[in-house]
Each structure stands twice: as C-alpha cells, then as structure tokens.
C-alpha positions in Angstrom: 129.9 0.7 -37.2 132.1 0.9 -34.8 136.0 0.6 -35.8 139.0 0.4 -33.5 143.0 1.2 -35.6 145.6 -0.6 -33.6 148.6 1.3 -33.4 150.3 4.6 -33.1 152.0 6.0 -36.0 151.4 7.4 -39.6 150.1 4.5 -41.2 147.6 4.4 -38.6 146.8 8.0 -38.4 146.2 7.8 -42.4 144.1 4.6 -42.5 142.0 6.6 -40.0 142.2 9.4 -41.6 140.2 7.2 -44.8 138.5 5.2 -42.8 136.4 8.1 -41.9 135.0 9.2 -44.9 133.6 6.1 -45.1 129.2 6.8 -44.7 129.4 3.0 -42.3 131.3 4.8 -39.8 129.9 6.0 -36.5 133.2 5.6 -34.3 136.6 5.5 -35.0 138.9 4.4 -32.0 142.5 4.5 -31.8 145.1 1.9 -29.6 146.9 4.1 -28.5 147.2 6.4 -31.4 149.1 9.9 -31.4 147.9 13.3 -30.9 147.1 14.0 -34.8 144.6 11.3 -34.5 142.6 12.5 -32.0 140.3 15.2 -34.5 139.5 11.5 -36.0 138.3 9.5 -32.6 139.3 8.7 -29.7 142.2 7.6 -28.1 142.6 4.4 -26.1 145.6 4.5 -23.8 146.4 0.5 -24.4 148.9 -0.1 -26.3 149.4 -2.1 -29.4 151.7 -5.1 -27.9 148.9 -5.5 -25.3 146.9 -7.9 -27.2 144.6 -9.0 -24.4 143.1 -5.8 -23.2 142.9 -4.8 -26.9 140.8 -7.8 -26.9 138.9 -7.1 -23.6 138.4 -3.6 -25.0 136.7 -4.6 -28.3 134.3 -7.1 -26.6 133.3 -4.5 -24.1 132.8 -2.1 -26.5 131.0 -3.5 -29.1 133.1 -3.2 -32.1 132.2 -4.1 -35.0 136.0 -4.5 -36.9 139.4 -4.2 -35.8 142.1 -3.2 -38.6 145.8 -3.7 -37.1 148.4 -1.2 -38.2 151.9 -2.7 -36.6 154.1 -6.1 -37.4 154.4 -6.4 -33.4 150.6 -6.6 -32.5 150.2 -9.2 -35.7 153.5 -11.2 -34.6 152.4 -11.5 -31.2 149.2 -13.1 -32.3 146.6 -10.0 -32.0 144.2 -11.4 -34.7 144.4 -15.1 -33.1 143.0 -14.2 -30.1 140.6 -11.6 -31.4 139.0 -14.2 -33.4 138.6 -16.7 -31.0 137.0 -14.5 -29.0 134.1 -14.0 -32.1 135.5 -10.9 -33.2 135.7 -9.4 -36.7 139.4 -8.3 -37.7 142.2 -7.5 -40.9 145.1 -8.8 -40.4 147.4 -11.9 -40.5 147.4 -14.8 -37.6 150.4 -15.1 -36.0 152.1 -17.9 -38.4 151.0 -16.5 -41.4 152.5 -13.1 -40.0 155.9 -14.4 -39.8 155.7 -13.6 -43.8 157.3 -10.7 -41.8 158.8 -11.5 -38.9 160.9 -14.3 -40.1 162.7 -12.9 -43.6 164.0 -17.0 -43.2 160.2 -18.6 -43.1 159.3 -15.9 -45.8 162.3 -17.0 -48.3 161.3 -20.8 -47.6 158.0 -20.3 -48.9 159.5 -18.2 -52.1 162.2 -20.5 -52.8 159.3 -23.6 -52.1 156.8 -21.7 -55.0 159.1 -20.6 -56.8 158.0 -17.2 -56.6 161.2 -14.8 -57.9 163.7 -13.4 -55.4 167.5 -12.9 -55.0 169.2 -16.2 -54.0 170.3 -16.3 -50.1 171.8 -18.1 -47.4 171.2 -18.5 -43.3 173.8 -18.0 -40.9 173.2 -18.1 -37.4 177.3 -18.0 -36.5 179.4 -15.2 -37.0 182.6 -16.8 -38.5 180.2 -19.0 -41.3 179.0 -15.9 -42.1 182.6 -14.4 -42.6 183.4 -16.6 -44.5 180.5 -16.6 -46.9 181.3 -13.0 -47.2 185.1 -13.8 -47.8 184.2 -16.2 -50.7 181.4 -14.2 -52.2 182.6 -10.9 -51.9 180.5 -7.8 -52.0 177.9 -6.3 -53.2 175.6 -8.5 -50.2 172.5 -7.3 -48.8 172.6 -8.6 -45.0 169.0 -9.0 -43.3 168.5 -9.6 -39.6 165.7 -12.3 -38.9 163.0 -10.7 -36.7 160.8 -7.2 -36.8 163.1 -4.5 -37.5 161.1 -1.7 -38.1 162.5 -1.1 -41.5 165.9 -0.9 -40.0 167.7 -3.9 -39.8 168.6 -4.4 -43.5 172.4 -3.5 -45.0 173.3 -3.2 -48.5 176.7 -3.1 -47.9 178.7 -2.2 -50.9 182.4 -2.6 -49.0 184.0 -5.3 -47.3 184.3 -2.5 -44.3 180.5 -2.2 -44.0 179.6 -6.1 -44.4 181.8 -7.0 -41.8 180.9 -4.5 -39.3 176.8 -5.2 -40.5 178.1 -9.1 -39.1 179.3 -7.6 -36.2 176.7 -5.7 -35.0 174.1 -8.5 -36.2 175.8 -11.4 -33.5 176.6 -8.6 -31.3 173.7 -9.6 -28.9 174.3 -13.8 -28.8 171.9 -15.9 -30.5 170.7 -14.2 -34.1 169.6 -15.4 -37.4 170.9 -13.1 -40.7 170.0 -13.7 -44.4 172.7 -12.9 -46.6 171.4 -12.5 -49.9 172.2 -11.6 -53.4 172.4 -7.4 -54.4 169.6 -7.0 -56.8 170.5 -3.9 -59.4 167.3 -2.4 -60.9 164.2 0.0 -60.6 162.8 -0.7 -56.5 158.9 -0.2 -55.9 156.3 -0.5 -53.1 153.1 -2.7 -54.0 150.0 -3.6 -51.3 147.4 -6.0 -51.7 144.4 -6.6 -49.7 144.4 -10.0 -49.2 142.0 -12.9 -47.6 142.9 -16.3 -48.9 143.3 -16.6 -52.5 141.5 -13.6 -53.0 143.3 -10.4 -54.1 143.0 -6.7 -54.6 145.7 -5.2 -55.4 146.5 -1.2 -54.5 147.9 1.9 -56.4 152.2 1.8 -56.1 154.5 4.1 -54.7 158.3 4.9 -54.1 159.4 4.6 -50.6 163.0 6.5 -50.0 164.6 4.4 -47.6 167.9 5.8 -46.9 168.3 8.4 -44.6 170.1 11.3 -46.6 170.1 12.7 -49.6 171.1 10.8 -52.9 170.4 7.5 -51.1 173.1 7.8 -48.5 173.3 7.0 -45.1 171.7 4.0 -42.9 167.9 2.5 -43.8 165.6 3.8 -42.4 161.6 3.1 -42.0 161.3 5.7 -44.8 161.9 9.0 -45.5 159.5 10.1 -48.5 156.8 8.4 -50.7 155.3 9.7 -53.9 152.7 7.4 -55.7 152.0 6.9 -58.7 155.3 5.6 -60.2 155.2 6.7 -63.7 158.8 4.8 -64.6 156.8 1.4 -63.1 154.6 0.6 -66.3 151.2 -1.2 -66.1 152.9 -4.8 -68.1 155.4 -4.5 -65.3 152.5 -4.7 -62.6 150.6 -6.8 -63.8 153.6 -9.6 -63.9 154.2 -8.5 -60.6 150.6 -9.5 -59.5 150.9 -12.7 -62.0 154.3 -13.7 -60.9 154.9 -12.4 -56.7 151.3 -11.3 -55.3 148.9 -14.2 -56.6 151.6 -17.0 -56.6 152.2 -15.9 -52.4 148.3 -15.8 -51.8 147.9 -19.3 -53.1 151.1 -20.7 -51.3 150.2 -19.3 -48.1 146.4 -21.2 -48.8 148.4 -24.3 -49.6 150.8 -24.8 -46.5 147.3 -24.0 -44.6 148.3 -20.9 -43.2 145.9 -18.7 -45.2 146.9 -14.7 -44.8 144.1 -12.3 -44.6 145.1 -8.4 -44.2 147.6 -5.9 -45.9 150.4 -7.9 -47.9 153.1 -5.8 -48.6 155.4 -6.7 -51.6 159.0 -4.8 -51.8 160.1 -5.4 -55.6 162.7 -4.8 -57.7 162.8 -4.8 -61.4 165.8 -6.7 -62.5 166.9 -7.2 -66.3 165.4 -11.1 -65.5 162.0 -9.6 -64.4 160.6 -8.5 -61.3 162.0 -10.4 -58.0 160.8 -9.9 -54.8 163.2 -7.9 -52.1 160.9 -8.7 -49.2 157.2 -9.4 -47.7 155.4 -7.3 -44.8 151.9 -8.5 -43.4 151.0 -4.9 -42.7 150.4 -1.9 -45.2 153.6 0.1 -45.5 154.3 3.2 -43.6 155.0 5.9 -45.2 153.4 4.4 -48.2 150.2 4.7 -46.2 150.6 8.1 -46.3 150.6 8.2 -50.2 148.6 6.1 -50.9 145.5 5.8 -49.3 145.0 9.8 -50.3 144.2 8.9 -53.9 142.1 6.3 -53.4 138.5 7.3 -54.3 136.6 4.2 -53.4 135.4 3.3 -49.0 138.6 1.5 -47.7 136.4 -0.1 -45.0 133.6 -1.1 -47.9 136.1 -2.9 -49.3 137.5 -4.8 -46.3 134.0 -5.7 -45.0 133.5 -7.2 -48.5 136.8 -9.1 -49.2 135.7 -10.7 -45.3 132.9 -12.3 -46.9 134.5 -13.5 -50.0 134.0 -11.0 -52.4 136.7 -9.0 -54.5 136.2 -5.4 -55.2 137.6 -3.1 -57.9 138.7 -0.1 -56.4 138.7 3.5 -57.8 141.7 6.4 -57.6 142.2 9.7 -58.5 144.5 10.5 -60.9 146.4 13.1 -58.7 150.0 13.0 -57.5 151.2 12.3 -53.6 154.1 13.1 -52.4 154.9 13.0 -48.6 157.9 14.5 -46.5 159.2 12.5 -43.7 160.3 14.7 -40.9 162.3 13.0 -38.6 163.8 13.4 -35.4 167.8 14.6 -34.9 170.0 11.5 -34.5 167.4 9.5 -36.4 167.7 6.2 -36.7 170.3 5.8 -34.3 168.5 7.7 -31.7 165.5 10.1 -31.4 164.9 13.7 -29.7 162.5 13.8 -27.7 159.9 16.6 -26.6 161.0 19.1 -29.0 158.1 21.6 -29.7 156.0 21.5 -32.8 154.2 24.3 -34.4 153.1 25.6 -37.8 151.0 22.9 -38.3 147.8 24.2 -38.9 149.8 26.6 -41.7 149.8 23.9 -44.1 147.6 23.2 -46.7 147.7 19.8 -47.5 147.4 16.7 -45.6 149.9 16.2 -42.7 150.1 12.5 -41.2 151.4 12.3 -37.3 154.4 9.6 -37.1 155.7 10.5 -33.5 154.0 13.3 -31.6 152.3 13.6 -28.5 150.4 16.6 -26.2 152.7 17.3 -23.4 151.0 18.7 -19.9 150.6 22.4 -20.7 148.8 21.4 -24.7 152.2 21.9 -26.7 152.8 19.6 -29.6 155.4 17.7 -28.9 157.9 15.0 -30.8 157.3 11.4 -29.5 159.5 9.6 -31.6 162.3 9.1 -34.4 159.9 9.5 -37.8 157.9 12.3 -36.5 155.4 13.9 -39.5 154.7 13.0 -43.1 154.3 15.9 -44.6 151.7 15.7 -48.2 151.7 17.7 -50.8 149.0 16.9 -54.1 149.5 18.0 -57.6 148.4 17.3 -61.3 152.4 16.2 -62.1 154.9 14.8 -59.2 156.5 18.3 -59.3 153.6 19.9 -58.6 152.9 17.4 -55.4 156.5 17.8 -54.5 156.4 21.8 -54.5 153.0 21.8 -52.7 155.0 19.5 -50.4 158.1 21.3 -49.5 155.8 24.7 -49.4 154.3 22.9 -46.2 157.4 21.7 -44.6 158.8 25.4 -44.8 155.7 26.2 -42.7 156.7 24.0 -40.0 158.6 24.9 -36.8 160.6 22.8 -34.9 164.1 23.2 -34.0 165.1 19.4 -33.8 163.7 18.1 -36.9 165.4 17.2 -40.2 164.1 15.6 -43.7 165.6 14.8 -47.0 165.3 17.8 -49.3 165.6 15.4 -52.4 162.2 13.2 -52.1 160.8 12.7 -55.9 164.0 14.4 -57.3 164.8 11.0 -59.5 161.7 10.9 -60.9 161.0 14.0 -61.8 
C-alpha cells in the first residue's frame, strides 16, 4: 500500500514512524513533513493547508489511504474533497471537525447530550465579557473560538490576568471567547479511533502544558508526555469511555455529522466524576509521541479495518514513555529560527522531529517553536524519564530550552 501523512510536525513524524512497521506498507509519503521524516519516505513539498494539490497528488499517485495529522488541513475540509474525489482517508469532514475548531459548536453538542463538562458562557463583546468576569470572579478558564494550536486557552487565576486574557482575545475586532468554569482535579489525555458509532479507544498519557517548570508560565502545545498514567485507574477510564467518548460518537451520528478519524478527549477528574475540558478531531501532539511507541498491534491494520466497519482490540507493551519537548528560545511568543542541531544520532531512544529542517549546506536546523520530542523507555516512569533526560544532555543546540521537571509529579 501506498500511504501519504499530511502534515509536518511530531505527531506526524511518529504516526510515520508506526505506520512503517506495518508488513501492508510499500510507501510512506509525507505533505510536507520535516527533515526527521525523510529516513521514513519521502517528502512532498505541498503543504498541509493546500487541500487541492494534496488531492491532485494522491489521485496521481495512486494512494491507497491518506491519514491527516493537522486541525487546519481537517477544518479546511481536506477529507471532503478527498472523498469526493473516490479516495480512501482518516480524518473528520469539515463540520464534524469543528468538534475542534469551534470550542462554541463543540460545547453545544456537550451541553445538547449531556455529556459532562464545566459550565460556560459566549461572549463575542469585550465589555459583556467584563462584566461576566466582574460578577463571577476568578478562577475562569478563558478559550478563544477557532484553531489555536494549543495556545489560545487561559486559566487565569487573578483578576490581572483575566482581564488582560479579554484584552488580548478582542484585540483583533470580531472574536468569539468561551468563558468557562475552573475545573480542580487530576487532568489526562485520551484518543479514540473513531468511524461513526464505532470506537477504539487508545492507551492515556499526561501532556504538560505549561511552559515552565511547576506548571508556570503561558500554554503551550505541550512540553512533555509520559503514558501510562498510573494515578488514572482502569474504573476511571472506563466511565470516561461510558460517559464522554461513546456518548460524543453517538451524538455526532445523531445530528448527521458522523466523525471518522482521531478523537481527542482532554479530561479532568473532578470530585463529581470525569468532565470533559475539551475535544480535538486530530490525535494529540506530543501525545503522539508517547503513545503510539507502546502500541504493539499495526496502526494502519487497524484503521483499514475500523473503515469497513469493524472494531479491533489493540495490543501494548507494558513499557513506560516519556518524551522531552525541546523548544525554541522565546517559545510560544516567538520562535528562533535556524539554530544548528547536532547530537542527534547520540541518543539512544526514539527522537520525534517537531520543527527542523535541512538548511543548504546539510546542517540540521530548527524550523519552528516546539522543535524535538525527545523519548526515553523504561520498566518504571523514572526509568523512562532518566533514559529521557540522558538523551537530551546529548543534544547540542545553543537556542533550545525544555522543562527539566516532565514526570516529576508522578513519580
């Protein structure tokens, strides 16, 4: 078979990275992909937001399944097209992917099928919003409507840092912000392979959102990702599945809008039960990265066979991830670009390209603001974190940073 990844980051670079062990494949092609991707296949200079050349691309080429990595290619309506053109691909149509890219049309659905999350209200003027704020006071989680890479999200646990979260939310005219209730509790990361009312759900992980140690700083798309999460128990899973995964399947199947692909539940486990923070109609990245490493069974066996109907069990090791964001200086304000890379093939475990790029004279070079996920695999989560942070120290690059604290709760 003949697979092409849409996108360019870590998510896609792991999914690759899996997808090639799989005995089906004969060529992997990436759109556009990043340099650690290109020992995997081969690299199509299109890029993901290009939905009609991807399309052109696949027809001339024969392939035989697409898998899309990013929220923009989906929101823009990549799978629409690609089916209506005949051809075989994972991933939300471009309503059913507003699951994502309008947190609004998401909670509507949630509050509609009573599926459990943190009560909320629109705004789409600054002083209503103000005055929400005034009346309800912090703790208040403020969202920005629309694809925000994991960044447009502020728990904001001072009146200083709601109002200036309001501020910079209406700063550019027209906008639409959720303000939502702060939910206090344990937070984990849970994807299920989806197609209608049929669902498989994946291993867990632990994303680290915030960009410095001890959960300060701005979110970011992630720092750090371990998986399993021991402190998550199985009952608390499987009510997760019962009461958030299933129930949106089977609501998305009954407003006609079936969603096919990666569906992403962020939840939080609340002294009332689980309630859901958020939905994505992609897999996560970085928990890509942790993932999709212990997973023993063919990813793309799977996919091909939840196309046609049919709902897989799917097999894991029982090792520890743990991945390392490094990111670029300034991050996520701002990025460094074109700072040299090297050390790489020093470390021992598996290391997922984010943001990197070959410059003209063949020097690894940074291409973005998350830059490498750095794995380490172990027996225990301490074992996968030491095995991790021995392969960061054997990484040189003068403008990267990372959290030095990834795991430390849980362990």
């Amino acid at each position: 078979m003949k697979v092409l990844i849409i996108g360019r980051g870590g998510r896609e670079h792991s999914l690759g990275w899996k997808i090639s062990q799989s005995p089906m494949v004969s060529k992997i092609y990436f759109a556009p992909g990043n340099y650690g991707m290109k020992s995997l296949g081969e690299l199509i200079n299109i890029s993901e937001e290009n939905i009609e050349e991807l399309c052109e691309f696949a027809k001339k080429e024969k392939i035989d399944l697409t898998i899309v990595g990013p929220e923009s290619s989906l929101a823009l309506g990549v799978v629409d097209i690609f089916e209506k053109n005949g051809l075989k691909i994972f991933g939300p149509r471009k309503i059913p992917a507003q699951i994502e890219s309008s947190k609004d049309f998401a909670k509507n659905i949630m509050k509609k099928y009573k599926i459990p999350t943190g009560n909320y209200e629109v705004f789409q003027n600054l002083q209503e919003a103000r005055e929400y704020l005034e009346k309800n006071g912090v703790p208040m989680v403020i969202k920005e409507d629309g694809l925000k890479s994991g960044k447009g999200v502020t728990v904001a646990f001072s009146m200083e840092e709601a109002l200036n979260a309001l501020e910079r939310a209406f700063k550019n005219g027209d906008n639409k912000i959720l303000m939502e209730e702060y939910l206090k509790g344990e937070e984990f990361s849970i994807i299920a392979l989806v197609n209608g009312d049929r669902v498989i759900p994946l291993e867990i992980a632990q994303d680290h959102k915030r960009v410095f140690e001890g959960e300060k700083g701005p979110n970011t798309g992630g720092m750090g990702i371990y998986s399993p999460v021991d402190r998550i128990s199985e009952e608390i899973q499987r009510e997760t599945m019962e009461k958030i995964m299933i129930p949106m399947a089977q609501a998305m199947v009954a407003e006609g809008i079936p969603f096919t692909g990666f569906l992403f539940g962020g939840i939080m486990v609340t002294e009332e039960g689980v309630k859901t923070i958020e939905f994505n109609g992609r897999f996560g990245d970085p928990e890509a990265q942790g993932i999709l490493p212990r997973m023993k069974s063919d990813l793309l066996e799977i996919i091909l066979k939840l196309l046609e109907g049919e709902v897989s069990s799917v097999e894991w090791e029982k090792d520890y991830t743990l991945g390392v964001v490094m990111a670029s200086e300034g991050y996520p304000e701002r990025s460094y670009l074109g700072d040299s890379i090297g050390g790489l093939e020093n470390c021992e475990d598996l290391v997922f390209h984010m943001g990197t790029k070959e410059d003209s004279t063949g020097e690894i070079v940074t291409n973005g603001g998350r830059v490498l996920c750095v794995l380490g695999r172990g027996r225990t989560l301490k074992e996968a974190q030491k095995k991790a942070y021995e392969n960061v120290s054997k990484i040189r690059a003068a403008k990267l940073f990372y959290r030095k604290d990834i795991g430390n709760r849980d362990i």
